[in-house]
C-alpha positions, 0 to 999 in steps of 0.5 A: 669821359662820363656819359653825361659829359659825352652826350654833351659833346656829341649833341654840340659835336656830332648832329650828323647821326640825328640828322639822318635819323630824322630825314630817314623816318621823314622820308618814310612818313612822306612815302604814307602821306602820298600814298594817301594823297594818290588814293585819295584823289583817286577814290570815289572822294576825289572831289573832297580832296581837291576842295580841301585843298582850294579851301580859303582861308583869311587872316586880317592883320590890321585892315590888311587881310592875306586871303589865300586858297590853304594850298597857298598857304603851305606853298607860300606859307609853311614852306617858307620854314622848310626853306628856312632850315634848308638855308640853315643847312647851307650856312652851315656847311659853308661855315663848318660843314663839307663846303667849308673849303675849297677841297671837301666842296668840289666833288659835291659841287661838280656832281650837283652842277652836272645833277642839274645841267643834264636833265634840264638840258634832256628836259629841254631838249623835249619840250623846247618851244612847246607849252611845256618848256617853262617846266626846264627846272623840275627835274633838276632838285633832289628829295634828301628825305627820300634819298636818305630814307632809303640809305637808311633801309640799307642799313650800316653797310652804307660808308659814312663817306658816300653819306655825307658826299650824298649830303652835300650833293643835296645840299648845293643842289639846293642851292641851285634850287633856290637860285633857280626859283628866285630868279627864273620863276619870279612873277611881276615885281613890286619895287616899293614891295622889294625897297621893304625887303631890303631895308628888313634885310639890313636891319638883320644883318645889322642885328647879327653884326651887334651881337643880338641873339635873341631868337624871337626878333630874328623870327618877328623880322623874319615874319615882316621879311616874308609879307614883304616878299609875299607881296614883291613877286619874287617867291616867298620862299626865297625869304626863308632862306636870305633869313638863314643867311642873317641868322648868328653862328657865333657862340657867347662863349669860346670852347675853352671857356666852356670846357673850363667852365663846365669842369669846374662846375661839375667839380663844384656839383660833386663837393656839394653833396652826398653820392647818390643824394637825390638832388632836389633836396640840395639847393646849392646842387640845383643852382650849379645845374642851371648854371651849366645849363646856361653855359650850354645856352651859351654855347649853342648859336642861335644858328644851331637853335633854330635847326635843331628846334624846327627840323623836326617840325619840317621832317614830321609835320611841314613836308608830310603837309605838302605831301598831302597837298601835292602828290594827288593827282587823278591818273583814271583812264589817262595813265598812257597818254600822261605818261607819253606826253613831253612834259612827263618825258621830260621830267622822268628821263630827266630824273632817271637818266639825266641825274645819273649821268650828270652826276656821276661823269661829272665827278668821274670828270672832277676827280680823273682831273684832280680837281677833286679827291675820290671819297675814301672807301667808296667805290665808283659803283657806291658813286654810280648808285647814289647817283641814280638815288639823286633822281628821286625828286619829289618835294623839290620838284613838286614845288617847282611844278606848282611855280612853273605850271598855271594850267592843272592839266600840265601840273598833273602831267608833271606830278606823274612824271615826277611820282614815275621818275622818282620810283624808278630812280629809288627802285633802281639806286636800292638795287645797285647799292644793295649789291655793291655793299655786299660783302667780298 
């Protein structure tokens, strides 16, 4: 097989190695981009910081003006995007991916049950009936950028078996984010708002039925899809990840006629010509070339397009943004009592200890019954550090914080839990995995 030909395959084949590679090097530019936002609003421009973020900024479409705090806008905006992608991931891992059947998804989906059910029940059990129990869901979602960031610092010791169990635990955790979100932190709800979502729905799904591929209308009906429910009182965000849901993941073309196709036409490329003859100077070589990159177009779904096309954009720019506008907050003299209040509590215990303990009785529980198959070459210490690594909460448990807490003095409380919850889970997962990867 010729290089050309190989990095065909593994780019149509193969994402899982540019997936981790960009979560990797996101994770790390989301480690700078708090660092910056916990310094800042601690400096003597604190002030600055919190006014940029409380900046209004409005957009009139039409008559009808959308004036939001630029907070707003990357809560509700640009995050609708990350939940985009994440709705991508999960169509595809139901489709092709390790949730594709019932035996490659049910350790990842008892692990993920039990990293969800336990440290809400920890957080729960602290702040039941206090003004903190709205906060229940903060410490159930885990940061896969972070998560894989650090199983990349551990370099090619890490099996590809517990990566990929990793993935998928994140993967249904997000689903039970998402779940949680829509129906557990939904404001007052707008029916006439919602009767417009709906039938935008449809017109998506009946796109997506036809065989329409374009990729613009999926997004120009995306972008009406998230006004309606910007305005309906159920998250916008959730409109992110229902457009995933629509969004073809069909090829054109068959593989065999794209394999066939190709052959042939890389035979016509080589009849066409001199070897080593610089190409532009041969039109027929040239019109061959545009044909095989029509074929990969056709080859490629629209599903893969648009994960492959915005996931750098969340990894690089969207999460880092939220970063920024999230992770600040002001510790001052107040560090203590922040840390010892039950939503702080909460959250931390619920990070390290719940998820850990969630995760892995629950796949211990999974596989001693049979009901799951133990990942081949990896032991149940790997399992055990991985699960600790879960604790890393961060973007997903910021997010929300933000939806479950109106008051900015549980917001902080919270934010430091989650920064304090997720260090020492990251801390602690390094150090166990590090020592379980050495070498007999």
């Amino acid at each position: 097989m010729s290089e050309n030909s190989k990095t065909i395959i593994e780019k149509l084949t193969h994402p899982l190695q540019n997936f981790l590679h960009q979560e990797a090097s996101g994770g790390i530019l989301l480690i700078i981009c708090t660092i910056i936002a916990l310094t800042w609003a601690n400096s003597p421009f604190a002030a600055s910081y919190h006014h940029l973020w409380h900046t209004y900024l409005s957009i009139d479409l039409g008559g009808a003006a959308l004036k939001y705090t630029l907070h707003h806008w990357i809560n509700d905006g640009l995050m609708v995007i990350f939940f985009f992608v994440v709705g991508l991931e999960i169509k595809r891992e139901l489709i092709a991916g390790e949730l594709s059947s019932v035996k490659q998804a049910s350790l990842p989906i008892a692990a993920a049950l039990g990293g969800m059910i336990v440290p809400a029940a920890i957080y729960f059990a602290l702040n039941s009936g206090e003004e903190g129990s709205a906060g229940w869901g903060i410490p159930m979602a885990t940061d896969i950028a972070f998560v894989v960031g650090i199983l990349a610092l551990l370099g090619k010791r890490v099996p590809l078996a517990l990566k990929i169990f990793v993935l998928a635990l994140a993967i249904v955790d997000d689903i039970g984010a998402v779940l949680v979100i829509a129906v557990f932190y939904t404001s007052d709800i707008s029916v006439n708002s919602l009767i417009l979502a709906g039938i935008i729905l449809l017109v998506l799904i009946l796109m997506n039925r036809i065989g329409v591929r374009n990729l613009l209308l999926y997004s120009l009906a995306g972008i009406v899809l998230w006004l309606a429910f910007l305005k309906s009182g159920v998250h916008a965000t959730v409109a992110g990840v229902l457009l995933a849901f629509t969004i073809p993941a069909s090829s054109r073309i068959n593989t065999k006629k794209f394999t066939g196709d190709t052959q042939l036409l890389l035979h016509e490329f080589s009849n066409a010509g001199e070897h080593g003859e610089n190409t532009l100077s041969n039109s027929e070589r040239l019109s061959i070339i545009d044909e095989i990159e029509n074929n990969c177009e056709k080859i490629l779904t629209p599903l893969q397009k648009f994960e492959h096309g915005l996931h750098p954009w969340v990894a690089f720019a969207i999460m880092p943004v939220f970063a920024l506008a999230n992770a600040g907050v002001s510790i001052g003299e107040g560090l203590d009592s922040a840390l010892l209040h039950p939503v702080s509590l909460g959250v931390i215990l619920g990070l390290f200890f719940g998820k850990q303990i969630g995760i892995f009785s629950f796949s211990f529980i999974a596989i001693k019954l049979g009901l799951a198959a133990k990942p081949e070459g990896v032991s149940w210490t790997k399992i055990y550090g991985a699960s600790i690594l879960a604790g890393i909460g961060f973007t997903m448990s910021l997010f929300i914080a933000n939806l479950a807490f109106s008051s900015p003095e549980l917001l902080d409380v919270a934010k430091v839990g989650i920064l304090t919850g997720s260090l020492i889970s990251g801390i602690t997962g390094f150090f166990i995995l590090k020592s379980a990867l050495k070498p007999e």
